[in-house]
C-alpha positions as CSV (number, residue, x, y, z in Angstrom):
1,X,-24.5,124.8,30.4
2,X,-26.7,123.6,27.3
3,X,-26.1,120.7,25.8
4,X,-24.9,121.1,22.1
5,X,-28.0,120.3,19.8
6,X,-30.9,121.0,22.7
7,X,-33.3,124.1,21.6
8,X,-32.7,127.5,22.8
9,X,-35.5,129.3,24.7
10,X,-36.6,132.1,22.2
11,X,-39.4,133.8,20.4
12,X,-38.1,132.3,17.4
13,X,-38.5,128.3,18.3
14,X,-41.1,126.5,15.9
15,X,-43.9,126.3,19.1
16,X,-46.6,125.1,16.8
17,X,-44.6,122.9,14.8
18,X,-43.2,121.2,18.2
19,X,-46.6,120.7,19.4
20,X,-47.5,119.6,16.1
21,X,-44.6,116.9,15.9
22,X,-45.1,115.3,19.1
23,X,-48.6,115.2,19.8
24,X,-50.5,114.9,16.5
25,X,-48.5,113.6,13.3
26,X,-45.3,112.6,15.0
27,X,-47.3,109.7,16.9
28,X,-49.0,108.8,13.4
29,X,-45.9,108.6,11.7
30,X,-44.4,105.9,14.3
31,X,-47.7,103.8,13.7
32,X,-47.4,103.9,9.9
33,X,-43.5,103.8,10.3
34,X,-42.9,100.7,7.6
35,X,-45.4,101.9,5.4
36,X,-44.0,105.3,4.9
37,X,-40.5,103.8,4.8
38,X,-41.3,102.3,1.7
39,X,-43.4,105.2,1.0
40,X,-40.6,107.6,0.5
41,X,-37.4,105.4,0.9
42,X,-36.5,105.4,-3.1
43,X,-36.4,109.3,-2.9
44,X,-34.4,108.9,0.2
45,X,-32.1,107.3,-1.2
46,X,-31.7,108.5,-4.5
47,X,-31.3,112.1,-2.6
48,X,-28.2,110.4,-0.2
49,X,-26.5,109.4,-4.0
50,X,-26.8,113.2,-4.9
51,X,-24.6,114.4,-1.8
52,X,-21.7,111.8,-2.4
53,X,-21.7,110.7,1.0
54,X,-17.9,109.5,2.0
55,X,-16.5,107.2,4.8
56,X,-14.8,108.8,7.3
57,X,-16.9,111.8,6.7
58,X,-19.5,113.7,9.6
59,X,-23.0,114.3,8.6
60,X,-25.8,116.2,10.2
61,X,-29.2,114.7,9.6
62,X,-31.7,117.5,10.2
63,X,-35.5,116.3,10.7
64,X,-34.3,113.0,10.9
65,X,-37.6,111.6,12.5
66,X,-37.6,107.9,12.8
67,X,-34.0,107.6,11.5
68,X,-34.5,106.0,7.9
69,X,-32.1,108.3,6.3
70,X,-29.6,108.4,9.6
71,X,-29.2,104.9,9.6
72,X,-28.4,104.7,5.8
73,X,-26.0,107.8,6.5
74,X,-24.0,106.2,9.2
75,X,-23.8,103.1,6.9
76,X,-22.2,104.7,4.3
77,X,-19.7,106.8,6.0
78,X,-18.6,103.5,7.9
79,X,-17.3,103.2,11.7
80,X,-14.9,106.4,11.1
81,X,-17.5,108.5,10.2
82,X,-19.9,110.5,12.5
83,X,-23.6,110.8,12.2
84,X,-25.9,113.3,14.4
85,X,-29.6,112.7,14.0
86,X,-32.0,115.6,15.0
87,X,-35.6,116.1,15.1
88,X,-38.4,118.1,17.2
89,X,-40.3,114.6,18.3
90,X,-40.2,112.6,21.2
91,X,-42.2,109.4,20.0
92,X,-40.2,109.9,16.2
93,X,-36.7,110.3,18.3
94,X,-37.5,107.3,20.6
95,X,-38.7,105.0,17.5
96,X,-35.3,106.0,15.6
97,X,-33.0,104.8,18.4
98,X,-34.7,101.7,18.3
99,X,-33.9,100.7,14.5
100,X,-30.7,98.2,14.1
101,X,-27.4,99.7,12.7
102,X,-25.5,97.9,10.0
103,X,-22.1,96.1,11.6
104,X,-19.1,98.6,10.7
105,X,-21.4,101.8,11.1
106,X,-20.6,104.7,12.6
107,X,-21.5,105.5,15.5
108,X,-25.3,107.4,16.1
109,X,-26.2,110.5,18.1
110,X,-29.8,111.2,17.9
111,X,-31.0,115.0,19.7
112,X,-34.0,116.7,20.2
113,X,-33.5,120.2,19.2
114,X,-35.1,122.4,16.8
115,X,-32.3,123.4,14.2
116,X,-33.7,126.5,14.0
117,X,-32.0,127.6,17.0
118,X,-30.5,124.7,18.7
119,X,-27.0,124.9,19.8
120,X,-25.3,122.8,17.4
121,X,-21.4,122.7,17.2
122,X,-19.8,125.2,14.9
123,X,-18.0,123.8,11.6
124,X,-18.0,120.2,12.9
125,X,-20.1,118.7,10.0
126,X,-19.0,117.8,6.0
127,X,-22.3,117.5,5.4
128,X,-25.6,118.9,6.6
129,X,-28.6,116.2,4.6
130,X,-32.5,116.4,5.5
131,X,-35.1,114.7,3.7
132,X,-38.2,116.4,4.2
133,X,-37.1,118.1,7.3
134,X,-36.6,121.2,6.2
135,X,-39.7,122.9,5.3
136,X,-41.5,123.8,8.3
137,X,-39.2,126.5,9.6
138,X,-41.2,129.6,11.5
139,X,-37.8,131.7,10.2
140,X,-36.1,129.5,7.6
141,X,-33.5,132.0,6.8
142,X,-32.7,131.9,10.6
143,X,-32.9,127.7,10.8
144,X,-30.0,127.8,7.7
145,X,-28.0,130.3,9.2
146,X,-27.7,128.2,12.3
147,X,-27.3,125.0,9.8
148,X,-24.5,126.7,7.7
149,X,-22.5,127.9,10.7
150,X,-22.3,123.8,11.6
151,X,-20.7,122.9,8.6
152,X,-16.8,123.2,7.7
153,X,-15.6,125.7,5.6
154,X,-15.6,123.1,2.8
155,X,-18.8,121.2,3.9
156,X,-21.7,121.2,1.5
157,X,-25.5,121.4,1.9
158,X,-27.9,118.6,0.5
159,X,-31.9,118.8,1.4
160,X,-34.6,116.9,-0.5
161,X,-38.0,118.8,-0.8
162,X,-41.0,118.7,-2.5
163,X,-41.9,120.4,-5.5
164,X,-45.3,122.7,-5.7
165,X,-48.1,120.7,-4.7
166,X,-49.7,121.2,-8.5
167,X,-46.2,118.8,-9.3
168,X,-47.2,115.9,-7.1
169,X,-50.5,114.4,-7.8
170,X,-50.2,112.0,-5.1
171,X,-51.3,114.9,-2.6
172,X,-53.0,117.4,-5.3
173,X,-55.3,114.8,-7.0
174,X,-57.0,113.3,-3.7
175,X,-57.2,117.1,-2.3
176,X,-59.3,117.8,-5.5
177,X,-61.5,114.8,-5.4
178,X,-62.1,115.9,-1.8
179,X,-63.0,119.8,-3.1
180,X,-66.2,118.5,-4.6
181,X,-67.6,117.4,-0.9
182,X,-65.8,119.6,1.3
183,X,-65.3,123.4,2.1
184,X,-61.6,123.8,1.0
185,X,-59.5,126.1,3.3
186,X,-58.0,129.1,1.7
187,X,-54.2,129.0,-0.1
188,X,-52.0,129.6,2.5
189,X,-49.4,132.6,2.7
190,X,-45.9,132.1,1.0
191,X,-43.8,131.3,3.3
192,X,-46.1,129.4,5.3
193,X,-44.3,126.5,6.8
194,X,-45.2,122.8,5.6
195,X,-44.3,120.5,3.4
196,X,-44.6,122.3,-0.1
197,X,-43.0,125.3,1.3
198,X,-39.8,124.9,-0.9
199,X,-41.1,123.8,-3.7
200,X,-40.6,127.1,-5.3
201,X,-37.0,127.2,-6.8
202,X,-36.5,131.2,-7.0
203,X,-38.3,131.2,-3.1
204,X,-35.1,128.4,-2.2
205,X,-32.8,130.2,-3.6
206,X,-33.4,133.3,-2.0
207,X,-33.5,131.6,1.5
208,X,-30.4,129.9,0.8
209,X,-28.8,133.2,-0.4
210,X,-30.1,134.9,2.5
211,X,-28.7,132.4,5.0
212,X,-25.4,132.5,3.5
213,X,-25.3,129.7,1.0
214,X,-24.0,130.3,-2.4
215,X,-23.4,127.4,-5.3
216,X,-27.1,126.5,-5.0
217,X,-28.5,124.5,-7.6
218,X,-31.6,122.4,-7.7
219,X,-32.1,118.6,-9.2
220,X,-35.1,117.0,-10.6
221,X,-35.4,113.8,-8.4
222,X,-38.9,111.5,-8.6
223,X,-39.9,107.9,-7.6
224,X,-43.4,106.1,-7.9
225,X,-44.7,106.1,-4.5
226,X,-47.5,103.5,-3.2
227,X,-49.5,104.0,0.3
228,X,-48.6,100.6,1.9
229,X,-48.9,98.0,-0.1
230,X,-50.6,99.7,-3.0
231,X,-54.3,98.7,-2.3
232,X,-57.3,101.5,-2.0
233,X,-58.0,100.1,1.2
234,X,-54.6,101.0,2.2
235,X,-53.6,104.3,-0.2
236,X,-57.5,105.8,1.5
237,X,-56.7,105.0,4.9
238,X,-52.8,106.6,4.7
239,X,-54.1,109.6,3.2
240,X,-56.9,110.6,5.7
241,X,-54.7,109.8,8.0
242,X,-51.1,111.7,7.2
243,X,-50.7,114.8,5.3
244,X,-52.9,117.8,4.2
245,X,-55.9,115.8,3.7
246,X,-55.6,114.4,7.7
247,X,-55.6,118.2,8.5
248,X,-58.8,119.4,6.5
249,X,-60.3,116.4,7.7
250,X,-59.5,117.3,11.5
251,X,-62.4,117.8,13.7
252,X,-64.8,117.2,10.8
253,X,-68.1,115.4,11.9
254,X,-68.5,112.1,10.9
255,X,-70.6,112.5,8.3
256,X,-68.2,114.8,6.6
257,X,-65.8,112.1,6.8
258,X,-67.5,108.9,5.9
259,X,-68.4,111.0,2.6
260,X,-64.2,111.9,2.1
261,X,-63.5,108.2,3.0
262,X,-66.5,107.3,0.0
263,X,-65.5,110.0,-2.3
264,X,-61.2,108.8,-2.1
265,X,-62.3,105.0,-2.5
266,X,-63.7,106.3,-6.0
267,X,-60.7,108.2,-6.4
268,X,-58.3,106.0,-6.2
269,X,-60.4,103.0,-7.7
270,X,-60.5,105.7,-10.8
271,X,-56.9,105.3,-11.2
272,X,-55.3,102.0,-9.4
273,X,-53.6,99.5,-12.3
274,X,-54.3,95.9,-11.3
275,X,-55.3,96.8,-8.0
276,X,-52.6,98.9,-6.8
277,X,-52.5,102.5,-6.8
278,X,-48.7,104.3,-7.7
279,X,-48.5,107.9,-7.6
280,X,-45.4,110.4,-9.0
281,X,-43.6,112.3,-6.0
282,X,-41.7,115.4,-7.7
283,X,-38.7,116.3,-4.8
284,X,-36.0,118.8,-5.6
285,X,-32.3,117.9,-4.5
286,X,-31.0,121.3,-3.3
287,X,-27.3,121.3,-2.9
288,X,-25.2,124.3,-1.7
289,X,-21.9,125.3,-0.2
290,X,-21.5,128.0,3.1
291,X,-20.8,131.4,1.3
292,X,-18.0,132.2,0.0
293,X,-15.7,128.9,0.9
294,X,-14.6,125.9,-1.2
């Protein structure tokens, strides 16, 4: 019998992602753990105040990697409350069971599954919250089918993505500093799973719709982000490290990257304010309801 939350055996499982999440950026993401905490933690939690978390209620935390978010969830829906954490990587999973819970928490259950077809319990959550989990689904459409059939009839949605890449210089403006020394890879399809993949609000929408969602709206949520604690050294040796400009610099001689590691210090010295570099993260708040309920 399969466990409830463990992946199904299918064509449609994320392979590449899974490979992806547990043996290249999963294990850089528990090495940087603290840094990207702070990273990304305001936007975190600014998203967990847009889905009105209550005590007592049960909450699904899809992608949860090291737990940031799961922890905080279980906190606020107290010792009555349930909270499942679930994520595709081992070393992510393993670091996340490891982080202290706050006295009078509820209880956590971290599983490695891929929502996309993992065997989760039908309408046993209120709410179903990711943040930055959600974007690199092979068949998103199937992954929130399978996400709104786990929530009660009047359990609500609430994922936080990024906007378009062009909406979040933190990513776009190092990419184009890095254009001018190195062959850029081609735009990839729509619909290409990674992390800007929702930023397109008609594109979410239609998922959503398609999955069974309806009362789908989108909020503007941003936060100044720093790399650390704000310093080039540290913001240049995040970013070619994690992210899009770790993968275009994957495999590249060392030439090629002694020149992108040159060419970001300038960068980033271009626009640090007494010494410390902050750069706008755009994120939508999607929130949504399973179709045709309360």
């Amino acid at each position: 019998m399969t466990h409830p939350g463990s992946p199904a055996s299918t064509p449609t499982n994320n392979d590449e992602q899974i490979r992806h999440w547990n043996e290249v950026a999963g294990p850089v993401w528990v090495e940087r753990q603290a840094n990207l905490d702070r990273m990304i933690g305001g936007l975190g939690a600014q998203a967990l105040d847009g889905a009105h978390l209550a005590p007592g209620e049960s909450v699904l935390d899809v992608g949860c990697g090291t737990g940031q978010t799961t922890v905080e969830i279980a906190r606020r829906v107290g010792a009555g409350g349930r909270v499942v954490g679930l994520d595709i990587s081992k070393p992510m999973l393993a670091a996340a069971r490891q982080r202290p819970v706050a006295p009078g928490a509820a209880p956590l259950d971290f599983r490695e599954a891929d929502a996309q077809v993992a065997q989760i319990e039908r309408e046993a959550f209120d709410v179903v919250f990711s943040r930055f989990g959600v974007m690199f689904f092979a068949d998103p459409v199937a992954a929130f089918s399978n996400l709104s059939r786990a929530l009660r009839p009047s359990g609500r949605l609430a994922i936080l993505v990024w906007q378009p890449l062009a909406r979040n210089p933190w990513v776009a403006g190092p990419m184009q500093a890095l254009a001018g020394v190195l062959p850029m890879p081609a735009p990839p399809a729509p619909g290409t799973p990674g992390p800007f993949s929702m930023g397109d609000p008609a594109r979410a929408k239609d998922i959503l719709g398609d999955a069974g969602f309806d009362a789908i709206t989108l909020t503007e949520i941003g936060d100044e982000m720093m790399m650390g604690n704000g310093s080039v050294d540290a913001t240049v040796e995040s970013m070619m490290n994690l992210g899009p400009c770790a993968t275009l610099l994957k495999d590249a001689p060392r030439e090629a990257v002694e020149k992108a590691s040159s060419t970001l210090r300038k960068f980033y010295e271009s626009i640090a304010e007494n010494g410390k570099v902050k750069q706008r993260g755009a994120t939508w708040l999607i929130s949504a309801k399973p179709g045709g309920k309360s």
